[in-house]
C-alpha angles and dihedrals in degrees: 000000000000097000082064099059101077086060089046117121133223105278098238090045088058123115105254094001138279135240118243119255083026131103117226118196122184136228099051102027104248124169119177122183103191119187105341095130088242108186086199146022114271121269096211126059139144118272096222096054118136100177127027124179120189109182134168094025140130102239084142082174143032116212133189126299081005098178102031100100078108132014112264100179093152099043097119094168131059123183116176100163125170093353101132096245107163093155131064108174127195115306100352095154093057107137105039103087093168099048114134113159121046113176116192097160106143103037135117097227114178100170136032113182126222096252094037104119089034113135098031091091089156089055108129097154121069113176120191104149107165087350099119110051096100099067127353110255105164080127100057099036092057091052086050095054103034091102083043111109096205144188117173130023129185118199088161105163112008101111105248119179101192136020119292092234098163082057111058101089107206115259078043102142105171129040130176116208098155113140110021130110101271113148097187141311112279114218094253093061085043082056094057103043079060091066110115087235091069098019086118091058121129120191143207114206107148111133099047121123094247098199096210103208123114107289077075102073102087081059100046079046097054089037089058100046091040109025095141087077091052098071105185092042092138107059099043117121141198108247096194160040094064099240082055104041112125097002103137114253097227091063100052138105133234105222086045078066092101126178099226132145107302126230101275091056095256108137114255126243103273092045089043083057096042083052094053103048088038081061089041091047090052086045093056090044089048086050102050089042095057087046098055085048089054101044082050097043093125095039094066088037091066097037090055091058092046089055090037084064090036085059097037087046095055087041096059089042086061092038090058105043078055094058092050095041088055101040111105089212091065101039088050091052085045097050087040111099 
């Protein structure tokens, strides 16, 4: 956008008009409004526009039928960045039938509704890099793309900690997933990008924090078998344990894959279940225990009286030689020749 200002032209000399605050650029139609706090989408642009970027604004929301004030049948691209949408109504986008790129990333939005992207049938593109960190809406955003025949997503920075499955329409070819919080593909995501329906999907997953213990291993596995879809395979690093942080994926083994204690000092999966059946194994001891005390409950009953008049008898012996040893009568006869 900005390499393109110095070729912009004054805004009254532009083909079709153009808007004031914005930048029109000819051959192909561009306009681009950066940073001038619109509220709304300008009324009036050109006819002819194909692509059309509106960054640093206040949309806040974007109604129906948010860009028909006049008819933009030829407007393919669609750029609305850092302009504080965090509401896209029911067929917002009417009005825009060759649309094919919309791109949302930077904004907080907190509800999609389910019509949201009707009217936009040639949309192949669908762009919402750091755009859902505000509210989860995995829900609504797969309601609003079920009737989407996709190709390429991009969920770049929204710290994601599993794979967006409900939102992978089949046909889908291309999915960014950089920079979340994914610590590596269970088995049972693995499971689903196997589905025929997404078998031709390729996917970008460089700048997660890849824990490489052994929970690992049916990733490195698949990585390994399919590592054309992942397109950025080789670049990708272990973030933790620490033996492990910033070896390459590609050149690990799988049995140097250990379930130790992680990072943070919780014990890892193998000593957490060493810990269990060690207290299982106490519990069982305690329980039989308690079971041989209670079948031989009469047994030590009677084996603590007898001890109880073992104890009594000896008492009264010592109590006894007391008595005589401290009677006079029997010091003077023993003193008397």
């Amino acid at each position: 956008g900005l390499a393109l200002l110095p070729l912009a032209v004054p805004p009254a000399a532009a083909p079709g008009g153009c808007p004031s605050a914005c930048y029109c650029v000819a051959t192909p139609e561009l306009v681009t409004c950066r940073y001038e706090r619109l509220e709304e989408p300008p009324r009036e642009l050109p006819a002819a526009v194909h692509n059309l970027s509106i960054a640093g604004s206040n949309l806040s929301i974007l109604p129906r039928a948010a860009f028909a004030a006049r008819p933009l049948r030829d407007l393919r691209l669609l750029r609305l960045r850092h302009d504080n949408i965090h509401t896209i109504e029911d067929m917002a986008l009417q009005g825009l039938p060759a649309l094919r790129t919309l791109d949302l990333s930077h904004n907080p939005l907190l509800s999609v509704a389910a019509g949201a992207f009707a009217g936009v049938p040639l949309l192949r593109t669908l762009q919402l890099n750091q755009a859902l960190l505000a509210a989860p809406l995995e829900e609504q955003l797969a309601l609003a793309m079920q009737n989407l025949t996709l190709r390429r997503l991009e969920l770049a920075g929204n710290a994601l900690q599993a794979l967006p499955a409900s939102l992978l329409p089949p046909g889908l070819e291309e999915l960014d997933l950089r920079n979340n919080s994914l610590q590596r593909l269970a088995a049972a995501e693995l499971r689903s990008l196997e589905a025929p329906e997404l078998r031709g999907l390729r996917l970008n997953l460089g700048a997660n924090p890849l824990s490489c213990d052994c929970a690992l291993r049916p990733f490195l596995a698949w990585l390994r078998s399919a590592g054309s879809r992942v397109l950025d395979a080789r670049s990708l690093r272990c973030a933790g344990p620490p033996a492990l942080r910033g070896a390459a994926l590609l050149r690990l083994r799988p049995e140097g894959l250990v379930c130790a204690a992680s990072e943070g000092g919780e014990p890892g999966q193998l000593e957490t279940a060493s810990y269990v059946f060690f207290g299982i194994v106490l519990a069982l001891i305690g329980i039989v225990f308690l079971m041989v005390l209670y079948l031989n409950r009469r047994g030590i009953k009677r084996w603590l009286h007898n001890l109880r008049e073992a104890c009594r008898d000896q008492m009264e012996g010592y109590h006894y030689r007391y008595e005589q040893d401290a009677d006079p009568r029997c010091a003077s006869a023993v003193g008397t020749p």
